[in-house]
C-alpha positions, 0 to 999 in steps of 0.5 A: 529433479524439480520444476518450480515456476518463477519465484515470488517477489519479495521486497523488489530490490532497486539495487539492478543497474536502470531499475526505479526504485518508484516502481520497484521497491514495493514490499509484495512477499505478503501479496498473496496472503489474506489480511488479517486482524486481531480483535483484542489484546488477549488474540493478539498475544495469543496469535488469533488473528481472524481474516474476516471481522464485522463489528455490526456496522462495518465488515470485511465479510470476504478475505482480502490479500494483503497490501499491494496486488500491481503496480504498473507504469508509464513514462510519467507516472506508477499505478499502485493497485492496493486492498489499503491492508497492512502486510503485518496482522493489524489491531487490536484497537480499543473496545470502544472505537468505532472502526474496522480496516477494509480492503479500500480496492485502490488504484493510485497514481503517483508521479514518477518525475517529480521537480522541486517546486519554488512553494509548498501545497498544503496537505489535503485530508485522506491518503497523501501517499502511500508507503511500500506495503500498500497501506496509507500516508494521512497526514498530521491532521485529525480534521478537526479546527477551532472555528473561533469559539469551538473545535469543529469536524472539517470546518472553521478557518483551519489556522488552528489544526488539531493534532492527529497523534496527540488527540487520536493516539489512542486509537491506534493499534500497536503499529501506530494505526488506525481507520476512519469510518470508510475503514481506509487503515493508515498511518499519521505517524512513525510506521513502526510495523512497516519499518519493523518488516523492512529491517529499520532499527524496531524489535518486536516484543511477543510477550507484549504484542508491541513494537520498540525502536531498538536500543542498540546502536544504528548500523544502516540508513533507514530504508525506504518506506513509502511515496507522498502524492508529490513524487517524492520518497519518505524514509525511515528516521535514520539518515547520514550526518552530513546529507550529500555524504554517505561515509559521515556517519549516521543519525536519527533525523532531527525536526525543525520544530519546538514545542511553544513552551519558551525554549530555543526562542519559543513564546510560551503559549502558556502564558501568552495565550494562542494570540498567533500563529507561527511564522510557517503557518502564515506562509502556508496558510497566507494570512496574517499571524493574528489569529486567535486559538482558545487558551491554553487549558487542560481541555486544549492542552498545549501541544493539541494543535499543530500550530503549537509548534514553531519552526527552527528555521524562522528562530535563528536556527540553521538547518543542517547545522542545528536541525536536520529536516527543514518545514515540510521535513524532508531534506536533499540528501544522498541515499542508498536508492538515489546516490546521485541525490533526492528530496526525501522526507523523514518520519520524526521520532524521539531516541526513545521511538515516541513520533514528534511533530511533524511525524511524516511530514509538514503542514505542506508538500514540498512540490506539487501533489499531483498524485491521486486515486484514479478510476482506471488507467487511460494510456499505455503502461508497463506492468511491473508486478502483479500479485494476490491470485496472479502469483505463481506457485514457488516449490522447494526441494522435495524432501523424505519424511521419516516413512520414506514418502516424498514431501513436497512444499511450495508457497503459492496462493492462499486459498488456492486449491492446487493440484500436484503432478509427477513425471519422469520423462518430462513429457507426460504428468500424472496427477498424484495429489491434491491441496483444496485450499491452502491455509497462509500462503504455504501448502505441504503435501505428503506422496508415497514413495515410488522410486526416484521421481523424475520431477513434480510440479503443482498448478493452480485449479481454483482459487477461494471467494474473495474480495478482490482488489479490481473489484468494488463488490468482492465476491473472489474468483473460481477456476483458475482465478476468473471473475472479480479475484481473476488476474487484472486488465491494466487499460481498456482502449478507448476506455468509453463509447456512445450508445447506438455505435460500434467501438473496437475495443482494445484490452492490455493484459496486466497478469501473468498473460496465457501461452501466446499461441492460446486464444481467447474464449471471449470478450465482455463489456458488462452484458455486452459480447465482442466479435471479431476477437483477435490477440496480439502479445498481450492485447486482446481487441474485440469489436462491440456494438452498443445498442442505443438503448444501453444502459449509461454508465461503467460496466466490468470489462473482462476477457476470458482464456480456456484453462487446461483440461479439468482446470477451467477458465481463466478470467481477465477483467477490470471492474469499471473499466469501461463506460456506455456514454 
């Protein structure tokens, strides 16, 4: 017989009747393993991926997990807990790029009710969403502009943007990513890697270290790879012919856009020179088509800046006829998640998997972007998944080794330290064994045999220094998780209060909550202590008096649960979850 705790999440299925796919479909099987990265090209053939990585002035001194560690959700709104690490191993990218991934301790919220506005919004720089394993959406911008007489760094009249993959594709890894100096890794463009985990038409080559789209024919629609800010979904680049019917067929997604080179009705800048501005970029930017760009030239190539491109629609094309994906490429179509219908955007590729403009989407948002990066959740939420030190260990069938000893396998946390019991009545455990720190997030130990065994089971004693994503510091939990790298707090109600009164506090637990009979140890506010604690479900309240000399400001919030005999405490808590006004 076998006892094994609840299994892992993997990609969270949306197929179960009343499920969301906004607060459901979140790829988590890599949760609880470190991020990682390759150096160079040669460790990245070879397999020499490193959890920790500094190149002088930018470090990841501590490991990180991987991607998504929570979402949670209320009726209008999913949080996204994310370190921002790509679930794959990322890198490498060039000797001389200046810039290293690092965990991003992300809490994003996106709108789960999304309506179709009459306009677009014009696409901000930094994340303008997330895709499913946690890392970030940029969009086509690299932030640089003519400024009328030359290229300028988030400046100038913006009417001329360059080109984030064609003036930065270098930089990226072999997944088609990169950071910026705050080490945010995201994609600009065709999330290869992502789409590779999920399934989408993309093989891996090992001998080369790099991605493909495949050759053979499309069987399924692309899944679905991420959230933009205004609610809606994106997908991969794959979609039925006909939108609103899923026995048409299917197709790679065709943009609405050319190149202005004189084909389909194009002007060709080449010649004309950059004397205007296409017909969606006066729509998006509410000016005059009149405005000069440099000419065209080896040092502004044609193609350098998004509005080198004109949009089918405004040239006599129809969409849905012509082209697929209308100016902020996406479409209302039908989709295996949403078969009632959804406005979905696409990633925009060649047949040969080269991203074309627009790549993720256009210039603008099809509704309002409501979404952003928050400081803390102020209302009550459900807890839909948490990961990283949260998960609980997943046993396999216990299996004979050639000597007869018993082998034991599970897949649990990495760096956590477990301890392995047996028992054959059910009711007393005897420690047989012992794994100090898994290395991945699988463990395998080795028993001697003796006799049938009833069953085993393996719990969590500890868990390595890490950088949490809950925490701003990192630093990483201990004994059964506590600390920074302990499970998560979701909200802090209220979530401040004036020096010099008392506040009763209450705190919803968003891990894996303790038996409901076990009490807290304690409540904490920064260096405050809290009286008169009390528990209910997954609440904890606690009163605190806030002297009137305190400190302004955040302080951690945490509440800390007795462990089981010879496995410590266990830490909840919530970094800046609270601020002394």
């Amino acid at each position: 017989m076998l006892l094994s705790t609840a299994p892992v999440a993997a990609l969270l299925a949306s197929s179960v009747l009343g499920a969301d796919p906004r607060t459901d479909l979140w790829l988590t099987d890599a949760t609880a393993r470190y991020a990682r990265i390759y150096t160079s090209s040669a460790n990245r053939l070879s397999g020499n991926s490193v959890t920790t990585w500094s190149n002088g002035s930018q470090s990841q001194n501590s490991p990180a997990y991987c991607g998504v560690q929570a979402v949670l959700s209320s009726t209008d709104w999913v949080y996204l807990r994310t370190t921002g690490l790509g679930s794959h191993a990322m890198g490498p990218w060039p000797a001389n790029f200046p810039n290293l991934p690092a965990n991003q301790h992300v809490l994003y919220r996106l709108p789960r009710n999304p309506v179709l506005g009459a306009n677009g919004t014009l696409t901000g720089l930094g994340s303008i969403g997330y895709f499913v394993d946690g890392v970030a959406m940029f969009d086509s911008r690299d932030g640089f502009v003519w400024n009328g007489s030359a290229e300028q760094g988030g400046a100038g009249t913006g009417y001329w943007n360059r080109d984030a993959y064609v003036n930065e594709g270098a930089t990226f890894d072999p997944a088609y990513a990169h950071q910026e100096g705050s080490g945010t890794y995201h994609y600009h463009a065709n999330p290869v890697a992502l789409r590779h985990l999920l399934g989408d038409h993309v093989d891996y080559a090992a001998a080369t270290g790099s991605y493909r789209e495949s050759a053979a024919p499309v069987t399924r629609h692309s899944p679905l790879l991420g959230w933009v800010r205004d609610g809606w979904p994106i997908y991969g680049p794959y979609g039925y012919v006909n939108a609103t019917n899923p026995a048409s067929g299917l197709t790679r997604m065709r943009t609405g856009f050319q190149l202005r080179n004189g084909q389909r009705g194009t002007d060709n800048i080449s010649t004309t020179g950059r004397s205007s501005i296409p017909a969606w970029a006066t729509r998006a930017y509410g000016v005059a088509a009149s405005q000069s760009g440099p000419a065209v030239s080896t040092t502004y190539p044609r193609g350098r800046y998004m509005e080198d491109n004109a949009y089918l629609g405004d040239l006599g094309f129809q969409l849905g006829r012509d082209f697929d994906l209308d100016e902020y490429n996406g479409r209302w179509c039908v989709t295996p998640e949403y078969p009632a219908g959804v406005y979905a955007y696409f990633v925009s590729i060649a047949a040969d998997g080269t991203p074309v403009f627009p790549y993720n989407i256009g210039r603008s948002f099809r509704s309002t972007p409501t979404g952003a990066a928050v400081q803390a959740i102020a209302e009550n939420v459900t807890t839909n998944f948490v990961g990283g030190t949260n998960v609980l260990a997943r046993l396999a069938t216990p299996t004979r080794g050639a000597n007869g000893n018993w082998v034991l396998t599970w897949n649990g946390i990495e760096g956590g330290g477990y301890s392995v019991e047996r028992s054959e009545d059910l009711k007393s455990w005897t420690a047989v064994g012992a794994v100090t720190a898994t290395a991945g997030d699988t463990a395998s130990v080795s028993l001697a045999s003796a006799g049938e065994v009833a069953a085993f089971r393996v719990r969590l004693g500890s868990v390595a220094a890490h950088d949490a994503v809950d925490s701003t510091t990192g630093g990483g939990g201990n004994n059964g998780g506590g600390g920074a790298g302990g499970p998560p707090i979701a909200l802090v109600a209220p979530g401040s209060g004036t020096r010099g009164t008392t506040v009763r506090v209450t705190f919803t637990l968003g891990g894996m909550a303790p038996p409901a009979n076990l009490q807290p140890a304690s409540a904490s506010l920064g260096t405050l202590v809290g009286t008169a604690l009390a528990r209910n479900g997954t609440q904890v309240s606690a009163t605190f008096n806030i002297p009137a000399n305190a400190a302004p400001g955040p302080v951690n919030a945490a509440v800390v649960f007795p462990g089981p005999p010879g496995m410590g405490n266990v830490t909840f808590s919530l970094a800046n979850g609270f601020i002394i006004q």
